[in-house]
C-alpha positions as CSV (number, residue, x, y, z in Angstrom):
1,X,-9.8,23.5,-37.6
2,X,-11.6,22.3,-40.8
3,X,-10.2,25.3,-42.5
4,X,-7.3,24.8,-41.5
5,X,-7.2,21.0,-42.9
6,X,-8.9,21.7,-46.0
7,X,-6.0,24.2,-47.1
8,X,-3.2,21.9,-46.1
9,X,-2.2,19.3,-48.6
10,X,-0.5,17.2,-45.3
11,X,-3.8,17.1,-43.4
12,X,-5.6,15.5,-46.4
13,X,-3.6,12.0,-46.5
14,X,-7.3,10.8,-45.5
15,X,-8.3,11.4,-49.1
16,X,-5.5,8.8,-50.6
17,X,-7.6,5.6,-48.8
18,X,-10.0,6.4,-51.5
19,X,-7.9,5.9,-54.2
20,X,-7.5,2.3,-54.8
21,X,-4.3,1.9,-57.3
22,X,-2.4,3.8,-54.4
23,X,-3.9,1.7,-51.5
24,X,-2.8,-1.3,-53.1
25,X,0.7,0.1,-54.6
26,X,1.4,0.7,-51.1
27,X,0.1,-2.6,-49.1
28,X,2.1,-4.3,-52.1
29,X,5.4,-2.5,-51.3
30,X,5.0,-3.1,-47.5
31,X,3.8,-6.8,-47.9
32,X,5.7,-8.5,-50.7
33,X,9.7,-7.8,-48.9
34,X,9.5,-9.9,-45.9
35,X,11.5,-9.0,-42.8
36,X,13.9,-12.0,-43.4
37,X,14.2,-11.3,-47.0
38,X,15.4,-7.5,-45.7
39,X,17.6,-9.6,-43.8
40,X,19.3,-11.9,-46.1
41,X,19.5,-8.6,-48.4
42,X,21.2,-6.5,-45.8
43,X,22.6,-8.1,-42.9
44,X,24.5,-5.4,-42.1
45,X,22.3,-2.4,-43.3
46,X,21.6,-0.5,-46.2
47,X,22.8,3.0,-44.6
48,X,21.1,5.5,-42.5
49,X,17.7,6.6,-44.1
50,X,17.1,3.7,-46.2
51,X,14.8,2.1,-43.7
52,X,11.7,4.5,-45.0
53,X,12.1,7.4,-42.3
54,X,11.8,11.2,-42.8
55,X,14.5,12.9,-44.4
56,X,15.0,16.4,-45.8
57,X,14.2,16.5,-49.5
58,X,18.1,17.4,-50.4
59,X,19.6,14.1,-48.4
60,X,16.7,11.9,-50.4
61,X,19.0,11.7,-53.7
62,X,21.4,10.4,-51.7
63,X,20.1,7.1,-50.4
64,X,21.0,4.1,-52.4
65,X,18.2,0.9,-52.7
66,X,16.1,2.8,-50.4
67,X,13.8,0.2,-49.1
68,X,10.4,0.8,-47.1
69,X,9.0,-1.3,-44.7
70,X,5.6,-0.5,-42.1
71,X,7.8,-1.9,-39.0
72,X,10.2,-0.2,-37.3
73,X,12.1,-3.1,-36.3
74,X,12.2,-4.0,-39.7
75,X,13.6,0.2,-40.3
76,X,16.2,-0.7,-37.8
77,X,17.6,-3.4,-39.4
78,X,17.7,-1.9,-42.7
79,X,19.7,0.7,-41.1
80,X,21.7,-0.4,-38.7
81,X,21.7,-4.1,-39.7
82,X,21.8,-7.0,-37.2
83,X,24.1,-5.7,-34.9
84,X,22.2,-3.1,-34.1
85,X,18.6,-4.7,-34.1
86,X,20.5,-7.0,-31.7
87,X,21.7,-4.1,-29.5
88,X,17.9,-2.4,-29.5
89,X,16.4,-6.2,-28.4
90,X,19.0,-5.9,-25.6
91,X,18.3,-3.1,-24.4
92,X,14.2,-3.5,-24.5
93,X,14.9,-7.0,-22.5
94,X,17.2,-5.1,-20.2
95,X,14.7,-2.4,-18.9
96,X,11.7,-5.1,-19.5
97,X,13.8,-7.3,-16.6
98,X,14.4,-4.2,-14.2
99,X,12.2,-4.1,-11.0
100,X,10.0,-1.8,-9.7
101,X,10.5,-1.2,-5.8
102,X,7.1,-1.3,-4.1
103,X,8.7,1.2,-1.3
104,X,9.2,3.5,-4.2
105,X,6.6,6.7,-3.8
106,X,6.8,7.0,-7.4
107,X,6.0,3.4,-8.2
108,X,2.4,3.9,-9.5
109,X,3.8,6.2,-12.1
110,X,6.6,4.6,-13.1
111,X,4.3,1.2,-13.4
112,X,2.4,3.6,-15.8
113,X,5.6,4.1,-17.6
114,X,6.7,1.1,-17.7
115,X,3.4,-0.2,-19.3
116,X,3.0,2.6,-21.4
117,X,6.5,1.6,-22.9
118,X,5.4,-2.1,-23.4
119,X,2.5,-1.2,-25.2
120,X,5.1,1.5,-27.4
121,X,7.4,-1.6,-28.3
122,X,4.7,-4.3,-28.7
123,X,3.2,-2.1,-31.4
124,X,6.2,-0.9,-32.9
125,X,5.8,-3.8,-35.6
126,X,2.3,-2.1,-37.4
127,X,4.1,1.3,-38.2
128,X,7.2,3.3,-38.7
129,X,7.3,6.3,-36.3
130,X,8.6,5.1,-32.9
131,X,12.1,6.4,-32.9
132,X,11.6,8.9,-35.5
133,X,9.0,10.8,-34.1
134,X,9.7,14.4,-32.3
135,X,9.3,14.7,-29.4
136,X,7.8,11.4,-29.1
137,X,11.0,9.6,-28.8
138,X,12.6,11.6,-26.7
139,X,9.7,11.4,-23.9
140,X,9.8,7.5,-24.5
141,X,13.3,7.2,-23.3
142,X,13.0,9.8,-20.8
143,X,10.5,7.7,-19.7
144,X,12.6,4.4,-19.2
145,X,15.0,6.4,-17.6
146,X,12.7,7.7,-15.0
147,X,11.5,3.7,-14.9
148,X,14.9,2.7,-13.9
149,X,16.7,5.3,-11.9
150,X,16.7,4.3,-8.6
151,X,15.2,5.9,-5.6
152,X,16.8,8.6,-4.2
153,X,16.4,9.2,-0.4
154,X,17.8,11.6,1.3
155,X,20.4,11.7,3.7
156,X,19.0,12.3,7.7
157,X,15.0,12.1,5.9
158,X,12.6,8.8,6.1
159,X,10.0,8.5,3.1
160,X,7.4,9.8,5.6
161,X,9.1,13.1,6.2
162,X,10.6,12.2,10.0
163,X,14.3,12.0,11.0
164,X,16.4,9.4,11.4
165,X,17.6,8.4,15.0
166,X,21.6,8.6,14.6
167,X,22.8,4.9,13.2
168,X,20.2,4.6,11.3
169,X,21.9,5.5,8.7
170,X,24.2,3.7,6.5
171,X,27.9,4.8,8.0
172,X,28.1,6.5,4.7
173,X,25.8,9.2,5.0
174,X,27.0,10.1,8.5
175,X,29.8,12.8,8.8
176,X,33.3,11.3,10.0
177,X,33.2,13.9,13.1
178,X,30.0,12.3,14.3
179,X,31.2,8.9,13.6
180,X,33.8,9.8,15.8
181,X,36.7,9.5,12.8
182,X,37.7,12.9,13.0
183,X,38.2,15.8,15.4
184,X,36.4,19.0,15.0
């Protein structure tokens, strides 16, 4: 392993914190555009990629007034501008306001979800990576999707494996012919 990082020029970002011009170029860039100066700038967005995240090197001289910020919030409203910061706040307060049922089986994991997520978004203000990392993302939001869906039971089963006695059962579940609806 410390071959392998001593030969790749990625793995040695570590050896930048001891340059000093570049440690303070950088805190400078990050610290000196405020959020709400971002926002009076672009209230709308500056255009995918100009919030700071990774794009392939022929897409780069593309991007106009590319502006980086260390906040992802701050990445999505340079990108997607209020309207979509808006839309993201949404939808973090809508799965942050969904229940857990304690009859669930799977509740102890998806409370472990759930916090794992909080402590994803409550962070997401120290560094850009959140929703741009693969296949971190994607297992975020699977995630929150797991968190909500609701529980599925199934038809003529109880939680604990047994049958259900005939009735129990929402009408729904129970074939017309036994509900007496229908002729065989």
């Amino acid at each position: 392993m410390a071959y392998f990082v001593a030969q790749n020029e990625r793995m040695q970002r570590f050896a930048e914190l001891q340059d000093l011009d570049y440690v303070s170029s950088r805190l400078n860039g990050s610290l000196n555009l405020g959020f709400f100066d971002v926002f009076m700038d672009y209230p709308l967005g500056n255009g995918m990629g100009a919030g700071g995240t990774s794009l392939p090197f022929f897409a780069q001289a593309f991007l106009t007034n590319p502006v980086v910020m260390e906040n992802e919030y701050a990445r999505i409203l340079l990108e997607q501008g209020l309207p979509g910061l808006m839309l993201f706040i949404a939808f973090i307060s809508w799965f942050f306001t969904r229940k857990i049922s304690k009859n669930d089986p799977d509740s102890f994991g998806k409370a472990l979800l759930w916090f794992l997520s909080a402590i994803t978004f409550s962070t997401a203000w120290i560094g850009i990576g959140m929703m741009s990392s693969v296949p971190g993302t994607a297992m975020l939001l699977l995630g929150i999707g797991y968190c909500v869906a609701p529980q599925v039971i199934t038809p003529g089963k109880s939680l604990s494996g047994e049958n259900y006695k005939f009735g129990a059962l929402p009408s729904a579940y129970i074939p017309a012919y036994q509900r007496g609806l229908a002729r065989v």
